[in-house]
TORBA-787433 format. One record per residue: residue number from 1; residue in one letter; chain; x, y negated, z of N, C-alpha, C, O in turn. Coordinates in steps of 0.1 Angstrom, whole numbers, plus 2048, in hexadecimal, padded with zeros to 3 digits. Layout:
# TORBA-787433
<pagu nr="NUM" rest="A" kette="A" n_px="X" n_py="Y" n_pz="Z" ca_px="X" ca_py="Y" ca_pz="Z" c_px="X" c_py="Y" c_pz="Z" o_px="X" o_py="Y" o_pz="Z"/>
...
# end
This chain:
# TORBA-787433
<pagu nr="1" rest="X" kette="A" n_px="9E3" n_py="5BE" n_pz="D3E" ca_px="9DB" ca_py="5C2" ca_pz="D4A" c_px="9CD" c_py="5BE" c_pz="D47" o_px="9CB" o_py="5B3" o_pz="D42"/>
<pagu nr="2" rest="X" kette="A" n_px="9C2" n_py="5C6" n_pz="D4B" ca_px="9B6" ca_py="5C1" ca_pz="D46" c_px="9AE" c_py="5C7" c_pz="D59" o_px="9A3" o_py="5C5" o_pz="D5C"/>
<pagu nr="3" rest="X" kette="A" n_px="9B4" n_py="5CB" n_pz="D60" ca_px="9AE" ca_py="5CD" ca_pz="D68" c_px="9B7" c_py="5CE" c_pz="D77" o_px="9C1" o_py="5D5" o_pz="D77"/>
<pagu nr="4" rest="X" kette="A" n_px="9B3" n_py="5C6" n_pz="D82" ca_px="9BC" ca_py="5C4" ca_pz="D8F" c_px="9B4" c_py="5CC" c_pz="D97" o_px="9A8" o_py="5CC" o_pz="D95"/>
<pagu nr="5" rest="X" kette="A" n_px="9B9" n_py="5D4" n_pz="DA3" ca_px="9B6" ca_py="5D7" ca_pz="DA9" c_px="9BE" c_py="5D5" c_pz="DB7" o_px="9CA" o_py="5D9" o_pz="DBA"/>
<pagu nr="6" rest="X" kette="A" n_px="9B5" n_py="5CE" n_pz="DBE" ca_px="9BC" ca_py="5CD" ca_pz="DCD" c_px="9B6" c_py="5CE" c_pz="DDC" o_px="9AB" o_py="5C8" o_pz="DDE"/>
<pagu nr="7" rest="X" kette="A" n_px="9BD" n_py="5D6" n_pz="DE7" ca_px="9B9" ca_py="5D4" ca_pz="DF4" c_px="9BC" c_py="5CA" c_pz="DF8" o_px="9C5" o_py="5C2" o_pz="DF6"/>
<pagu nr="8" rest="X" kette="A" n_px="9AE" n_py="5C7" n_pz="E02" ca_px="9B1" ca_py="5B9" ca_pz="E07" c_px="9B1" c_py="5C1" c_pz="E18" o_px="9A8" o_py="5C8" o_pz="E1D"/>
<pagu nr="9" rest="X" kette="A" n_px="9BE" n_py="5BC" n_pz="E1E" ca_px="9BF" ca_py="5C0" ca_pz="E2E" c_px="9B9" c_py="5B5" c_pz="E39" o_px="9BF" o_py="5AA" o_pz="E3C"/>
<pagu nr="10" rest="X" kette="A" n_px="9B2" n_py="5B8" n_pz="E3D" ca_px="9AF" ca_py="5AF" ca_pz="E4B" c_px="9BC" c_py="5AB" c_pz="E57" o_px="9C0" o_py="5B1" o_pz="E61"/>
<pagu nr="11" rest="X" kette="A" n_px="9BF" n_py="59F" n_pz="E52" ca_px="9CB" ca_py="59F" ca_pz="E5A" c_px="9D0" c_py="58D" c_pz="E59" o_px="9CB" o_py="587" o_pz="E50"/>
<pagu nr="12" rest="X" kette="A" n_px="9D4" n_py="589" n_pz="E5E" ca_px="9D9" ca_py="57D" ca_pz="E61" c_px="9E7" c_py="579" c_pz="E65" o_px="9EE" o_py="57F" o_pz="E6D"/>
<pagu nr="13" rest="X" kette="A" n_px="9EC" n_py="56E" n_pz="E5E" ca_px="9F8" ca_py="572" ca_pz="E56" c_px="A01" c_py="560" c_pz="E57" o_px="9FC" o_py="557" o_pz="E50"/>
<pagu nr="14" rest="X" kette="A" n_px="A07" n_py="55F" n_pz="E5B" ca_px="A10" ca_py="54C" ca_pz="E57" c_px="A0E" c_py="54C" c_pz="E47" o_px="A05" o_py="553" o_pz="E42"/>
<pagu nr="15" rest="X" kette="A" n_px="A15" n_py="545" n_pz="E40" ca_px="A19" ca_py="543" ca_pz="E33" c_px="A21" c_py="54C" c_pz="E2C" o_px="A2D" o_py="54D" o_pz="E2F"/>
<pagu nr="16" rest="X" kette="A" n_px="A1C" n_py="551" n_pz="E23" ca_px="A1E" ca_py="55A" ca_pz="E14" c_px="A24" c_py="556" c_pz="E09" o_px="A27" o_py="54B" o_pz="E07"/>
<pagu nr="17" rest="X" kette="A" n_px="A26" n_py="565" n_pz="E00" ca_px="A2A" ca_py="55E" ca_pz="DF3" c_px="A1D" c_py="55D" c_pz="DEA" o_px="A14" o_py="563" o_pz="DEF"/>
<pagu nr="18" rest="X" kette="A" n_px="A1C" n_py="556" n_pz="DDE" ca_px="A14" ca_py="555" ca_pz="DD7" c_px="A0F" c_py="564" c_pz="DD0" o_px="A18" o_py="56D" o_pz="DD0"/>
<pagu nr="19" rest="X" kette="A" n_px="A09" n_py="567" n_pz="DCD" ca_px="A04" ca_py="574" ca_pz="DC7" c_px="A0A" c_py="572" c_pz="DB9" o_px="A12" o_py="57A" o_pz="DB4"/>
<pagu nr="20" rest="X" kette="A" n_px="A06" n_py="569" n_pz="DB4" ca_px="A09" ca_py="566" ca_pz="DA3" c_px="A0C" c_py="559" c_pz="DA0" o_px="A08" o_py="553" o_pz="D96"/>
<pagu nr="21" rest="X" kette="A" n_px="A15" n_py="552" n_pz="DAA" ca_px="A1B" ca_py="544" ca_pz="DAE" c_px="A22" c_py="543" c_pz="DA0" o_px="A22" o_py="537" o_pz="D9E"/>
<pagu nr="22" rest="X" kette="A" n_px="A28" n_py="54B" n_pz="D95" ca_px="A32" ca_py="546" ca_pz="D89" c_px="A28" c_py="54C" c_pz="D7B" o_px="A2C" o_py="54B" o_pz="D70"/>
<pagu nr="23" rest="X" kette="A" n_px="A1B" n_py="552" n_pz="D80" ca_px="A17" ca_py="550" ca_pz="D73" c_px="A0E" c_py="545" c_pz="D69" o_px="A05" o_py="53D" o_pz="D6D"/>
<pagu nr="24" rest="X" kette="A" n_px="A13" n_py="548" n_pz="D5B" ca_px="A16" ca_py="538" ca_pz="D54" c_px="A09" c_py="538" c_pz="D50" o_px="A06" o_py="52C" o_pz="D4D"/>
<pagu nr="25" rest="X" kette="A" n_px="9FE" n_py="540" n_pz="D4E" ca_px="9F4" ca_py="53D" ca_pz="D47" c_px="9E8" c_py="546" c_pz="D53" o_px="9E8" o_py="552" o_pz="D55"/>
<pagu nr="26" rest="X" kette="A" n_px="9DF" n_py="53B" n_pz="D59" ca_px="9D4" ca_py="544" ca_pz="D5D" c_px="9C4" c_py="548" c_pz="D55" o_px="9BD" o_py="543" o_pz="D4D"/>
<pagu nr="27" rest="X" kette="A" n_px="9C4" n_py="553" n_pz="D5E" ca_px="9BB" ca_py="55E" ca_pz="D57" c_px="9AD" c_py="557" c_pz="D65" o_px="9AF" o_py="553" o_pz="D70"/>
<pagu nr="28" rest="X" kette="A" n_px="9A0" n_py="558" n_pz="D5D" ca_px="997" ca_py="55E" ca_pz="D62" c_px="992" c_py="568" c_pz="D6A" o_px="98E" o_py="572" o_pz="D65"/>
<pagu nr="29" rest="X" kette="A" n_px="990" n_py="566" n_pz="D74" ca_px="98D" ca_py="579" ca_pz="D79" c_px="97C" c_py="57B" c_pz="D7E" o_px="974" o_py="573" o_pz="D83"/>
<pagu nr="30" rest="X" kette="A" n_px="97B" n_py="58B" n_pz="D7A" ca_px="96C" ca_py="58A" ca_pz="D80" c_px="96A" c_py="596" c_pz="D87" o_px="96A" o_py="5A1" o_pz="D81"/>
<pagu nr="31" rest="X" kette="A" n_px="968" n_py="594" n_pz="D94" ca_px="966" ca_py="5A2" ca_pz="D9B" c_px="95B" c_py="5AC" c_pz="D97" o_px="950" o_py="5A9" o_pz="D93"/>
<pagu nr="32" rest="X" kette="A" n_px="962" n_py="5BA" n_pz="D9A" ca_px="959" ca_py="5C1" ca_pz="D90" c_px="955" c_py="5CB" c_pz="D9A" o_px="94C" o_py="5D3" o_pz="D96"/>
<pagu nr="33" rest="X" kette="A" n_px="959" n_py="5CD" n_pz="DA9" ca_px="959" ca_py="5D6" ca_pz="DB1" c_px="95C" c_py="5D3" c_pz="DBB" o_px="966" o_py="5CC" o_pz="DBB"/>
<pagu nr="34" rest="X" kette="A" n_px="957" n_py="5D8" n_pz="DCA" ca_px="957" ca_py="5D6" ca_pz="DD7" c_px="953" c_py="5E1" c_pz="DDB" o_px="948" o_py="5E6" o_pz="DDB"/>
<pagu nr="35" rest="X" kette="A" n_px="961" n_py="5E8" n_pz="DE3" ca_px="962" ca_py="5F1" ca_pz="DEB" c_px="967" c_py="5F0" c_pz="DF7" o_px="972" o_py="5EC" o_pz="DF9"/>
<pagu nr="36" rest="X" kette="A" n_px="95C" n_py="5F5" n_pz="E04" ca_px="95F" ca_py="5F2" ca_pz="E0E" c_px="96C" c_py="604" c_pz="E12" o_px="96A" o_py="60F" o_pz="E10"/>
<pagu nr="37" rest="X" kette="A" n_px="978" n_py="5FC" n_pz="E1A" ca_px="97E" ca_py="60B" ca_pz="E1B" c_px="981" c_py="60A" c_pz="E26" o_px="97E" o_py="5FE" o_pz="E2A"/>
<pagu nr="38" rest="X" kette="A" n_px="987" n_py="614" n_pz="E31" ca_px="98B" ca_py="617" ca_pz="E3D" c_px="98F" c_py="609" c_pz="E46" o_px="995" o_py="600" o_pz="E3F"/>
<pagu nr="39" rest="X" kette="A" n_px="98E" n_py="608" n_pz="E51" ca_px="99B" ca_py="600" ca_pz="E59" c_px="996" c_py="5F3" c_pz="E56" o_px="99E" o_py="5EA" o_pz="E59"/>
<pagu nr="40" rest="X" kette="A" n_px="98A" n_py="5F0" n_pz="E4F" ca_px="983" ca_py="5DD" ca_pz="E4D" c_px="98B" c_py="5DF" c_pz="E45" o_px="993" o_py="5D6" o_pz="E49"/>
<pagu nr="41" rest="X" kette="A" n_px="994" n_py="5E7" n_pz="E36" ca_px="994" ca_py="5E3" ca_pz="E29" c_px="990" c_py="5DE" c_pz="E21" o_px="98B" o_py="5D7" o_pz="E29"/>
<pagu nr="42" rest="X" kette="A" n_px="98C" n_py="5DA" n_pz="E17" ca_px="986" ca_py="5D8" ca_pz="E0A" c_px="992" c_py="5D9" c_pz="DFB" o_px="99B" o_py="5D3" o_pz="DF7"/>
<pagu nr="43" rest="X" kette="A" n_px="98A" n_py="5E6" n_pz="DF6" ca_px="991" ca_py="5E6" ca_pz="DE6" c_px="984" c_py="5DA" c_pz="DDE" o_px="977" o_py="5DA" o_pz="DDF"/>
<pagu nr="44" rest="X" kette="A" n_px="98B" n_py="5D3" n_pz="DD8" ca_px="988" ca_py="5CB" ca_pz="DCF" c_px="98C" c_py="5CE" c_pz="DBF" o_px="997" o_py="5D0" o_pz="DBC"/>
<pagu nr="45" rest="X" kette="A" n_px="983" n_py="5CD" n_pz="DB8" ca_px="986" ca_py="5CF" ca_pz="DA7" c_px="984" c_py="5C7" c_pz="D9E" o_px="97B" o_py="5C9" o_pz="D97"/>
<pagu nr="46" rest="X" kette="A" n_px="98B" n_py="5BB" n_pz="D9B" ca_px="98B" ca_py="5AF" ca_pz="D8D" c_px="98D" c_py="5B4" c_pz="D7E" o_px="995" o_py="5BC" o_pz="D79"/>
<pagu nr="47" rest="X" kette="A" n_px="986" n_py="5AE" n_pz="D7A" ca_px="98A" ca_py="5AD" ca_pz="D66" c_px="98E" c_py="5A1" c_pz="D63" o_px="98C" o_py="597" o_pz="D6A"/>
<pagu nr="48" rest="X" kette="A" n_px="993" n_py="5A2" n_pz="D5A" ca_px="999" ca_py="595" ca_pz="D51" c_px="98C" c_py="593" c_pz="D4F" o_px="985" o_py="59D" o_pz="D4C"/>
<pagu nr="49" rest="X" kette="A" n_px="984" n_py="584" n_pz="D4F" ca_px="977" ca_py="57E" ca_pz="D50" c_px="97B" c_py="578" c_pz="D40" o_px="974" o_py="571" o_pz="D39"/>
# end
């Protein structure tokens, strides 16, 4: 994977699961993009830094 892309929802929430709670080796990330979308979304775009 060299590139993540994710919405971030405006919303408020109890306790979650980890996003990447079991992986063994972390990565750097560098945002590469900010997009405002519908409804107070945001698409967001990272690279492996």
């Amino acid at each position: 994977v060299d590139e993540l892309r994710l919405i971030v929802y405006p919303l408020l929430v109890g306790e979650g699961k980890a996003l990447f709670g079991t992986a063994k080796i972390r990565r750097g990330l560098e945002l590469r993009k900010i997009e405002r979308l519908s409804d107070g979304r945001l698409g967001l775009v990272y690279g492996i830094a």
